[in-house]
C-alpha positions in Angstrom: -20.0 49.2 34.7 -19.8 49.4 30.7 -16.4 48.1 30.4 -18.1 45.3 32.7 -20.8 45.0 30.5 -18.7 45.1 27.4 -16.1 42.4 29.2 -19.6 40.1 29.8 -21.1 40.9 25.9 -17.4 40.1 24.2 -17.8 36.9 26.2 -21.1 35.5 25.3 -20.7 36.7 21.6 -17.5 34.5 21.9 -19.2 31.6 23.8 -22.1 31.7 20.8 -19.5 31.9 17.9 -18.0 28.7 19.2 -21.2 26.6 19.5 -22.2 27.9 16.4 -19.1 27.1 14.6 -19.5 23.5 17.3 -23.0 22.6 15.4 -22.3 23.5 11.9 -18.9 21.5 11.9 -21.3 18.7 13.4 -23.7 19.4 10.5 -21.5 19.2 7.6 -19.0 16.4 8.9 -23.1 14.3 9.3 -23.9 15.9 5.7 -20.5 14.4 3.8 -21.2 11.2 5.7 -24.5 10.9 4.2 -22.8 11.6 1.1 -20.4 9.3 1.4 -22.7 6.4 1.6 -24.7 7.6 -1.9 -21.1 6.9 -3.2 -20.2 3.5 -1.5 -23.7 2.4 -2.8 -22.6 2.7 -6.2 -19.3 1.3 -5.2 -20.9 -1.7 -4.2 -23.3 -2.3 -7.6 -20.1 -2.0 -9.7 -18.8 -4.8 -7.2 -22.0 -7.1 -7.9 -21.9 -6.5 -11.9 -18.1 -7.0 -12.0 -18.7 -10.8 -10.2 -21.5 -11.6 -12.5 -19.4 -10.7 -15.4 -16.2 -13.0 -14.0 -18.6 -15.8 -14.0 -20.0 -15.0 -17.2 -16.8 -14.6 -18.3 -15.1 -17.5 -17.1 -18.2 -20.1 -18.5 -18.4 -18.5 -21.9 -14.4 -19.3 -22.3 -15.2 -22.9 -20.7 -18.0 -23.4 -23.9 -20.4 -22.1 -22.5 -21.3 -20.2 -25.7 -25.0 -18.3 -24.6 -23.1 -16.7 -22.6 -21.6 -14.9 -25.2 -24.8 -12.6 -26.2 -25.0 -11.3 -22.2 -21.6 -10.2 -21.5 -21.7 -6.9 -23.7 -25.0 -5.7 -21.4 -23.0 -6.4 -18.3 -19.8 -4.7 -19.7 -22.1 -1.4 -20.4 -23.7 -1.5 -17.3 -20.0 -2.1 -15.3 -19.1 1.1 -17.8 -21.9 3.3 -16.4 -21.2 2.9 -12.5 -17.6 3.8 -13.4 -18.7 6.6 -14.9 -21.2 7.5 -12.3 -18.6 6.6 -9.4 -16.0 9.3 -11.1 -18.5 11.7 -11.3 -19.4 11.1 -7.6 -15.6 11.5 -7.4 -14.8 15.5 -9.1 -18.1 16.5 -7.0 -17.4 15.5 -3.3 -13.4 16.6 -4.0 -12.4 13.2 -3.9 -8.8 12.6 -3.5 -6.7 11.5 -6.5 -5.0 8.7 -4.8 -8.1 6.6 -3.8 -10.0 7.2 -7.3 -11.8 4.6 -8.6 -10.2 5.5 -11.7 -7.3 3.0 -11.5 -9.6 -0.5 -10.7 -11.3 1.7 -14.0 -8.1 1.5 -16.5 -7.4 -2.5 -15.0 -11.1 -3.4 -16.0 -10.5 -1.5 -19.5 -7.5 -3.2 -19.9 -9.3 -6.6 -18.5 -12.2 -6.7 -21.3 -9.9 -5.6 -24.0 -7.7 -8.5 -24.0 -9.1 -11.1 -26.5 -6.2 -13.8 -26.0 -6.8 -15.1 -22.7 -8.0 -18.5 -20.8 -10.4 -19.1 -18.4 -8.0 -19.6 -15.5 -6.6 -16.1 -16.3 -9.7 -14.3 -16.4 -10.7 -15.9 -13.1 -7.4 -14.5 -11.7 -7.8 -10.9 -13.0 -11.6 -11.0 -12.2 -10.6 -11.3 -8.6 -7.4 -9.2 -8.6 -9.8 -6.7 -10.1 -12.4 -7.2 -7.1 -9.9 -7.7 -4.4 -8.5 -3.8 -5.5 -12.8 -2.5 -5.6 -13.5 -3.9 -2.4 -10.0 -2.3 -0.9 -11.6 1.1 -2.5 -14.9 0.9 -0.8 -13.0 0.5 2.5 -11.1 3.6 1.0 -13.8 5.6 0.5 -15.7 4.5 4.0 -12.7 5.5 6.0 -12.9 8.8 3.7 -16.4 9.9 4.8 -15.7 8.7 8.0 -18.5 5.8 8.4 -15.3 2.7 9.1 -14.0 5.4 11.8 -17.0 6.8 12.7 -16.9 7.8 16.4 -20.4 6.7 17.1 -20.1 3.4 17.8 -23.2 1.8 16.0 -22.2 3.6 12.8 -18.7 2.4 12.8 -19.5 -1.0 13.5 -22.5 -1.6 10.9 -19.8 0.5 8.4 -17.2 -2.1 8.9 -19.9 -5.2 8.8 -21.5 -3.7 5.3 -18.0 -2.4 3.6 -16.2 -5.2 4.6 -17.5 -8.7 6.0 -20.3 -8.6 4.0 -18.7 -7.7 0.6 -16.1 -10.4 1.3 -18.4 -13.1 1.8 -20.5 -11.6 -1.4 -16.8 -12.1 -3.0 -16.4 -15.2 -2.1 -19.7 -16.2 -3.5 -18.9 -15.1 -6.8 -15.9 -17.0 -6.5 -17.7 -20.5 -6.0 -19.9 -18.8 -8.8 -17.3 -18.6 -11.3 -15.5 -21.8 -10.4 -18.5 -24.0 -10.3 -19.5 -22.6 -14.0 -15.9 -23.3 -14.8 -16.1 -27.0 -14.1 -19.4 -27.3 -14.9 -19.3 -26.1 -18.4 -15.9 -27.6 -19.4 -17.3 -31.4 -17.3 -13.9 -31.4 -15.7 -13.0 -31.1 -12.4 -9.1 -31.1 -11.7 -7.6 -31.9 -8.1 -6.1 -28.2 -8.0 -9.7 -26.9 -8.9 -11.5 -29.2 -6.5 -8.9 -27.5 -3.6 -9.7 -24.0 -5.0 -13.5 -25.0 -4.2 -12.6 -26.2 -0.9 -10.8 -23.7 -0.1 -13.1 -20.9 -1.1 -16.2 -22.5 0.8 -13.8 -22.5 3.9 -13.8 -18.7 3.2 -17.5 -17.9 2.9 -17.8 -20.5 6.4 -15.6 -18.2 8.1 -17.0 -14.5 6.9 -20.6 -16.1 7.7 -19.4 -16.7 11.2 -17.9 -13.3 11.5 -21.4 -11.9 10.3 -22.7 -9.7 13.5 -25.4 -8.7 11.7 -28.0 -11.3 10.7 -28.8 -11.7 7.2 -32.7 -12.3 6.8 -33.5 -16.3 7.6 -34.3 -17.1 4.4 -31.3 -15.7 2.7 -29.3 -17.2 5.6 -31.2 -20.8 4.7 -30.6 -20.6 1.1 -26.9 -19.5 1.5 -26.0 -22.4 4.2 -28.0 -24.8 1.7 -26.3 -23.5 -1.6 -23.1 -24.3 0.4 -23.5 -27.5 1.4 -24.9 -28.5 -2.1 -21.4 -27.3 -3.8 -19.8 -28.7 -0.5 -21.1 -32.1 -1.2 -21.0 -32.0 -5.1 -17.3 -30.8 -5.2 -16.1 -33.7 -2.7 -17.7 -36.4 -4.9 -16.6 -34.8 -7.9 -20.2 -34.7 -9.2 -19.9 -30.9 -10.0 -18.6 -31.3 -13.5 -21.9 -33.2 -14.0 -24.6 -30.5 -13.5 -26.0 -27.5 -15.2 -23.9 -24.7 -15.6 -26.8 -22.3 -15.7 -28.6 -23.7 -13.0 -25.3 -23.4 -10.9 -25.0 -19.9 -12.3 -28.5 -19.0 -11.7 -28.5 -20.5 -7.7 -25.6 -18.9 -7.0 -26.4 -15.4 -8.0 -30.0 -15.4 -6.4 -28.0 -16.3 -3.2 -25.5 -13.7 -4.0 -28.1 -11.0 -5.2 -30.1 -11.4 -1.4 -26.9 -10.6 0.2 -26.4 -7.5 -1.6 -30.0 -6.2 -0.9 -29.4 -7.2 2.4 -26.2 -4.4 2.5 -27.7 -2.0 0.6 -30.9 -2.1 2.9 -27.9 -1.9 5.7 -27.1 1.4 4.6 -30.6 2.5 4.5 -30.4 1.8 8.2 -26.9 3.3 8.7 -28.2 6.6 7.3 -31.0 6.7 9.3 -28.9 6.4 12.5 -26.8 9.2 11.0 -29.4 11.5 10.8 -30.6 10.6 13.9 -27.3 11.3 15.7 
């Protein structure tokens, strides 16, 4: 009868250990997701600043010459989120490999060359952005939020790391190349196809969209479109106010990264919740 009762106490104490050990894996795999999303927040402000400084960037070496006075305040606020993202980094045992350290020595190594043309700042601008935005999918995948098994969470994870970046990207693209031919007055055929091109892009993310940005923000984005749409086909572009263009296209921009970063306001609620 004791060895019975021993047999049935060995059992339970067993049984508990494992749903114990069960709900605190649960607990702490929820608790570095949550984590995880602090980090990809900051990911995605160093993504926002490092598009406004390409277009900065790209008008003030077109002549655009005011622009001069604002690019150190956007450089030392870029500096601070790397500095804040690395930090994130060495506390949550981030692995080497997917640091943001390395976009960190290509911007370094971006700002620090003084001999460079408009066209090739464009280019490293977006090589620069194309590697940030692969990192943030890094770092979602990480903290398991892109492979999330719930399937809301997953879903809303890929929508706000991905889609929504990438058509924020291509924004800033538009961004920088309408400044570009704005402030020089020139519109080339191979920058009139790069326009094109590009607002094919932002068409196709914004159809791929399963989450619905706010009306308005959709209404200004589908209007700011077809204004660049129209302006670029009849070459009227090079005409018009490169701070105007600069300022339309980054209140558009701005809405749709308040619109992800109120996403993962969202996502972390459902997080919690599950």
């Amino acid at each position: 009868m004791m060895l019975t009762s021993l047999f049935f106490l060995t059992c339970l104490t067993i049984i508990l250990m494992a749903i114990g050990r069960q709900i605190w894996s649960k607990k702490a795999s929820k608790e570095r997701t949550l984590m995880g999303v602090s980090g990809i927040t900051v990911f995605i402000e160093l993504i926002k600043f490092t598009q406004q400084h390409r277009g900065m960037h790209s008008g003030f070496l077109n002549g655009k010459l005011d622009f001069e006075a604002k690019l150190p305040i956007l450089e030392e606020n870029i500096n601070t989120l790397y500095s804040n993202l690395l930090s994130f980094e060495k506390t949550h045992n981030y692995p080497t490999s997917l640091s943001a350290h390395y976009p960190f020595k290509q911007w370094q190594r971006l700002i620090k060359n003084n001999e460079i043309t408009s066209a090739e700042s464009f280019q490293l601008h977006s090589g620069l952005i194309t590697r940030q935005l692969d990192a943030v999918w890094d770092m979602a995948d990480e903290f398991s939020l892109t492979s999330n098994h719930h399937e809301y969470i997953r879903n809303s994870a890929q929508q706000l790391v991905k889609t929504l970046p990438e058509l924020a990207e291509a924004l800033g693209q538009i961004r920088a190349l309408s400044v570009q031919v704005s402030a020089k007055q020139e519109m080339s055929a191979d920058k009139k196809l790069q326009l094109l091109f590009t607002l094919g892009k932002i068409e196709e993310h914004h159809r791929n969209l399963t989450l619905s940005l706010a009306r308005s923000t959709d209404r200004r984005l589908t209007m700011f479109i077809a204004e660049i749409k129209q302006s670029t086909k009849d070459s009227t572009l090079c005409q018009q106010n490169p701070d105007t263009i600069f300022q339309e296209a980054t209140h558009v921009i701005n809405e749709v990264f308040v619109f992800i970063l109120a996403g993962f306001d969202d996502l972390k609620t459902k997080i919690k919740s599950h």
